[in-house]
Kinemage of the C-alpha trace (Angstrom):
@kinemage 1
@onewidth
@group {chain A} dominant
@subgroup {mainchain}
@vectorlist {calphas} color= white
{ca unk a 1} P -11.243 -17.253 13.572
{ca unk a 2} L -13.489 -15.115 11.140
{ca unk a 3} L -15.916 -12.611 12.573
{ca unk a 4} L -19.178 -11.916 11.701
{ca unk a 5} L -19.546 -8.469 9.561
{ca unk a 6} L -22.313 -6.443 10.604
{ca unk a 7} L -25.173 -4.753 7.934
{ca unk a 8} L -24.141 -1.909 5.268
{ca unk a 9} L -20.271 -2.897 6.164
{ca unk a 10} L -19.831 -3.051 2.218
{ca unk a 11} L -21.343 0.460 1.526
{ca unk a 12} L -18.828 1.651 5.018
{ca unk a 13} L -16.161 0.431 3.201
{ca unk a 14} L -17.250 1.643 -0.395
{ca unk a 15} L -17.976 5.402 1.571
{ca unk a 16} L -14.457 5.189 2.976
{ca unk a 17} L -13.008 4.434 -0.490
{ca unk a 18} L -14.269 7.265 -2.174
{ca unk a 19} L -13.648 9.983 0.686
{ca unk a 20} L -9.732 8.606 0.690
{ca unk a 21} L -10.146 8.939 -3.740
{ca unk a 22} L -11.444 12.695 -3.389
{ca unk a 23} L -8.857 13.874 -0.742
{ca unk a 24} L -6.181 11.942 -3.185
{ca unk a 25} L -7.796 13.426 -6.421
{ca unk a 26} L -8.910 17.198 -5.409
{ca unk a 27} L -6.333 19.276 -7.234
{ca unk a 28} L -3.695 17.097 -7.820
{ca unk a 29} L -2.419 17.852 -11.120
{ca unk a 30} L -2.367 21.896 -9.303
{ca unk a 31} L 1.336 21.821 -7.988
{ca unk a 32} L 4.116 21.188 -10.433
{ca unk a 33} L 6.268 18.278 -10.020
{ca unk a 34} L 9.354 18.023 -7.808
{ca unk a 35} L 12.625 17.163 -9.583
{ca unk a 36} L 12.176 14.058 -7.414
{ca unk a 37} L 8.906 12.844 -8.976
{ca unk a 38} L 9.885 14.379 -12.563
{ca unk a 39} L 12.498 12.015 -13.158
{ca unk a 40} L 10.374 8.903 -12.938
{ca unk a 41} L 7.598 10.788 -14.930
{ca unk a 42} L 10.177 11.909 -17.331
{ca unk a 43} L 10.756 8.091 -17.752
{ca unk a 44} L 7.881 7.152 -18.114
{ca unk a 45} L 7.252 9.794 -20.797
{ca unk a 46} L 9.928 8.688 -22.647
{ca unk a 47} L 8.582 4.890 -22.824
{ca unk a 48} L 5.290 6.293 -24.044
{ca unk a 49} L 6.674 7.782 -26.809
{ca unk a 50} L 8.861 4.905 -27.754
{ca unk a 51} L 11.737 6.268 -26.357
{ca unk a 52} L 14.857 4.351 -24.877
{ca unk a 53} L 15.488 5.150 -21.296
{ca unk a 54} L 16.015 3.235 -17.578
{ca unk a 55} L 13.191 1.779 -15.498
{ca unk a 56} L 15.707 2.130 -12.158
{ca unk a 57} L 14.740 3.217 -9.169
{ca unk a 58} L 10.530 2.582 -9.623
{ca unk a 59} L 9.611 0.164 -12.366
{ca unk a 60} L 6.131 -0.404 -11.618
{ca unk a 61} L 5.445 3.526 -11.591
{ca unk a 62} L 7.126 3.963 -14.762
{ca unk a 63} L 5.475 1.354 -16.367
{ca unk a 64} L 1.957 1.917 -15.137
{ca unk a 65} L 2.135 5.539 -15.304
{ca unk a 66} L 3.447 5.497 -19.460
{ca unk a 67} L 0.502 3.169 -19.851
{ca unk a 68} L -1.851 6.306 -18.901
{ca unk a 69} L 0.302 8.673 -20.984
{ca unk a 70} L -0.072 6.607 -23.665
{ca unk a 71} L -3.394 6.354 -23.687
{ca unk a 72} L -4.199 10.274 -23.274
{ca unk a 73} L -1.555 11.202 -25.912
{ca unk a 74} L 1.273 12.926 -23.843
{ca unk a 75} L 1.499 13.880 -20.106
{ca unk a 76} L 0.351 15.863 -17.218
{ca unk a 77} L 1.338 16.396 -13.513
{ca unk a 78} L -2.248 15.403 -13.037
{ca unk a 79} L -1.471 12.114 -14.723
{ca unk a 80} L 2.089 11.619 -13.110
{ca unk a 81} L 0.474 11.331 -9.992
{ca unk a 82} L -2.955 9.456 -10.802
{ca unk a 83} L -1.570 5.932 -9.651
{ca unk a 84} L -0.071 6.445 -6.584
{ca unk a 85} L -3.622 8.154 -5.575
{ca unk a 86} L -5.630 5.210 -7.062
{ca unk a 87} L -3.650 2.391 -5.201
{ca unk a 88} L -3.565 4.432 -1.971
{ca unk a 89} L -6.990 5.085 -2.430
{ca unk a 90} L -7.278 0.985 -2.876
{ca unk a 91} L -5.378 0.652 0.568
{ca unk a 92} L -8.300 1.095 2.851
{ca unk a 93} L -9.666 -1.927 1.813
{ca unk a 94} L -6.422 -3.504 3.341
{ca unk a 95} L -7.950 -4.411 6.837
{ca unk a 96} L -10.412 -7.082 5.286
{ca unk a 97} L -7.565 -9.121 4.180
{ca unk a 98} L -6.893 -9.413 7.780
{ca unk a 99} L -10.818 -10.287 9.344
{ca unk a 100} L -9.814 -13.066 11.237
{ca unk a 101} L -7.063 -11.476 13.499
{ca unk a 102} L -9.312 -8.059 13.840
{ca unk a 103} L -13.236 -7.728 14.553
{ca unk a 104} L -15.128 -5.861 12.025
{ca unk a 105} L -15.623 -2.735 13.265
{ca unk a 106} L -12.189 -2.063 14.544
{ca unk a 107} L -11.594 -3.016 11.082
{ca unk a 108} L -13.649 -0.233 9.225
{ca unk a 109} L -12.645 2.157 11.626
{ca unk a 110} L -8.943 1.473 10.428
{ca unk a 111} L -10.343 1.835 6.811
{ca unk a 112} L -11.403 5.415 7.301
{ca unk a 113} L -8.242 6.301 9.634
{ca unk a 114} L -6.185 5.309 6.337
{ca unk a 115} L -8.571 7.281 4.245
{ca unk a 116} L -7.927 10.519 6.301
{ca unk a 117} L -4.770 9.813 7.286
{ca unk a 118} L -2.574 13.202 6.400
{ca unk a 119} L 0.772 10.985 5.741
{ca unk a 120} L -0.948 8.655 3.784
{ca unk a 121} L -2.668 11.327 1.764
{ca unk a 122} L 0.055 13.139 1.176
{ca unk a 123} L 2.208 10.284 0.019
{ca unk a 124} L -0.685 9.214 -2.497
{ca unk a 125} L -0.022 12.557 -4.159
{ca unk a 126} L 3.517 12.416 -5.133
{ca unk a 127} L 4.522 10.736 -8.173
{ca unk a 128} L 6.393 7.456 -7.627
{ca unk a 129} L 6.253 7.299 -3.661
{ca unk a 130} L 6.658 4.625 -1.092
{ca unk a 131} L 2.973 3.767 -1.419
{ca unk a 132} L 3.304 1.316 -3.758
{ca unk a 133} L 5.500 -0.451 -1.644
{ca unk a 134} L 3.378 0.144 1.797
{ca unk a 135} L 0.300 -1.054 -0.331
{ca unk a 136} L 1.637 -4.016 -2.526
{ca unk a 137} L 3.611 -5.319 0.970
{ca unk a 138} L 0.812 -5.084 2.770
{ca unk a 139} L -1.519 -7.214 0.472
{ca unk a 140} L 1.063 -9.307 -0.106
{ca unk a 141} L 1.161 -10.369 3.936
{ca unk a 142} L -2.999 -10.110 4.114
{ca unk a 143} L -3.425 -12.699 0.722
{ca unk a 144} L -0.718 -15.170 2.853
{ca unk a 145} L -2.558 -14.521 5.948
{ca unk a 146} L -5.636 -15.691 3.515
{ca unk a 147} L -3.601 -18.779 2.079
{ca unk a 148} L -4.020 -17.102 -1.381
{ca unk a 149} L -0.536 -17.849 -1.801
{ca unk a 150} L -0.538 -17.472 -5.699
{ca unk a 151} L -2.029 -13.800 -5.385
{ca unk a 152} L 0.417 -13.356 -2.599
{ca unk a 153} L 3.449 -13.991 -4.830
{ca unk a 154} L 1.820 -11.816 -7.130
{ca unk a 155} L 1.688 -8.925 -5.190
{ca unk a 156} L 4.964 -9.738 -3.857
{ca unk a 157} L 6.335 -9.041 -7.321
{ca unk a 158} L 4.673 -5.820 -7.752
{ca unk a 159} L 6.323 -5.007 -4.199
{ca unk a 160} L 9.314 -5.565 -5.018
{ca unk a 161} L 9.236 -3.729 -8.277
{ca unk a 162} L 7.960 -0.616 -5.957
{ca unk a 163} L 11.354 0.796 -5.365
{ca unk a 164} L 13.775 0.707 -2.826
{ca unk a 165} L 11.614 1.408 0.115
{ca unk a 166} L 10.365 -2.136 -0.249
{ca unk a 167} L 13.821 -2.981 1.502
{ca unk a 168} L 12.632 -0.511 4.717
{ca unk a 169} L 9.446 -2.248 5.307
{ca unk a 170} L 10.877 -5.610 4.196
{ca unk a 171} L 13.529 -5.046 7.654
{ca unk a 172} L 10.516 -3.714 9.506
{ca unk a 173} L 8.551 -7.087 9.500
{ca unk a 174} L 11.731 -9.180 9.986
{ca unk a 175} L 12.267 -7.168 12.938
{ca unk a 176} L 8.889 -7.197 14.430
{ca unk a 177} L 9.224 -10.900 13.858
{ca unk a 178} L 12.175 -11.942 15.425
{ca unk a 179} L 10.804 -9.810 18.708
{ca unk a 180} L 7.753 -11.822 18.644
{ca unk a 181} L 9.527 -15.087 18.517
{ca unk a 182} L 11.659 -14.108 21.166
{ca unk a 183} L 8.437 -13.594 23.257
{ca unk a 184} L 7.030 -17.055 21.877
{ca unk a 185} L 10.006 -18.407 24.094
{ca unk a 186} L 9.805 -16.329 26.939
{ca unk a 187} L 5.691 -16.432 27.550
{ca unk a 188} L 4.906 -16.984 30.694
{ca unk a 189} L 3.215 -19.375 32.182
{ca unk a 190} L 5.123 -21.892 29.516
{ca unk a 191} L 2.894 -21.072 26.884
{ca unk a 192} L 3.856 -19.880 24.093
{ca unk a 193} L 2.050 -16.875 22.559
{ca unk a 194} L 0.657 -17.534 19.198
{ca unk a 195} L 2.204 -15.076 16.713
{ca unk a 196} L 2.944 -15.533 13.063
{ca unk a 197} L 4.323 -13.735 10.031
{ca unk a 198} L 1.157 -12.314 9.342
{ca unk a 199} L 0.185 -11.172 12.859
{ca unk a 200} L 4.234 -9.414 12.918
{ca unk a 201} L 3.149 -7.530 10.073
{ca unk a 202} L -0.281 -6.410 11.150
{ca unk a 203} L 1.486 -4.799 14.709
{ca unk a 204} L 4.252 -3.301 12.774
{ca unk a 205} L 1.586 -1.665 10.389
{ca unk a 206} L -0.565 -0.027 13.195
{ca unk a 207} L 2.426 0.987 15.426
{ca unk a 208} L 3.756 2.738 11.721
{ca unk a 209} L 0.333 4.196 11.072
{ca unk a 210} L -0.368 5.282 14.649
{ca unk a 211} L 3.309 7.178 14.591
């Protein structure tokens, strides 16, 4: 079931982008790096200057992120850092993907809880972080909960060339779904509650937010 949206939803949601892409952007190239988030930027560095070197543990960071060295001519903590805050800043448009399982303005109201979120802000700020998994994973679900299947295996790939905390949120759905197919047995009544992979995902995201 699809709910009706409501007027100025679209310029809600556009708001809520941008106040999640200022808290990610405001002085973010300030701090230096961590050794943990130079490594991966050193990487990528390396690539955009031609360089041999690994792509191991965060592919899709190193990748991306030599693209924007590239392009400017060398690197800065500013740029090391610019795609995890543009993709978490793209995450708050998550809850659409899921319209038919949550009303619209629940739905918003999640947008702008992931756009002030401190975790989530803070994440988008560090250089080759789980977000990329947490986003990529969680599009990946919405576009099969969509049946956009071929956009769902793409983003699929790009999760799984997030880094090894796709594996963490990977066990987290197959956990929430083998509960909820233990309750599809066990409703009462002797009907069985209607849960899928998608709606598994969806709880496990909110009870992960909410914590």
């Amino acid at each position: 079931m699809t709910y009706r949206h409501f007027k100025h939803e679209a310029l809600l949601y556009a708001l809520a982008f941008l106040i999640a892409l200022s808290l990610r952007l405001i002085q973010l190239g300030a701090m230096p790096l961590t050794d943990a988030e130079a490594a991966p930027a050193l990487q990528a560095l390396r690539i955009s200057q031609n360089a041999d070197t690994a792509l191991d543990p965060h592919p899709f960071y190193i990748l991306s992120t030599s693209l924007l060295f590239l392009m400017y001519g060398g690197g800065t903590n500013f740029l090391a850092r610019l795609m995890p805050a543009l993709i978490g800043s793209l995450f708050v448009f998550a809850p659409l993907l899921f319209d038919n399982r949550i009303k619209p303005r629940p739905s918003l109201i999640l947008a702008f809880f992931i756009a002030l979120d401190p975790g989530l802000v803070a994440i988008s700020r560090q250089a080759a972080s789980p977000i990329f998994a947490i986003v990529f994973l969680t599009l990946a679900v919405g576009l099969f909960n969509k049946n956009k299947i071929n956009l769902a295996a793409a983003a699929s790939a790009f999760a799984l060339l997030s880094g090894p905390s796709i594996w963490f949120g990977l066990l987290g759905v197959a956990i929430v779904w083998a509960i909820f197919q233990l309750f599809n047995r066990t409703a009462s009544g002797g009907r069985p509650l209607k849960f899928n992979l998608s709606s598994s995902f969806l709880i496990l995201f909110i009870v992960i937010f909410l914590t």
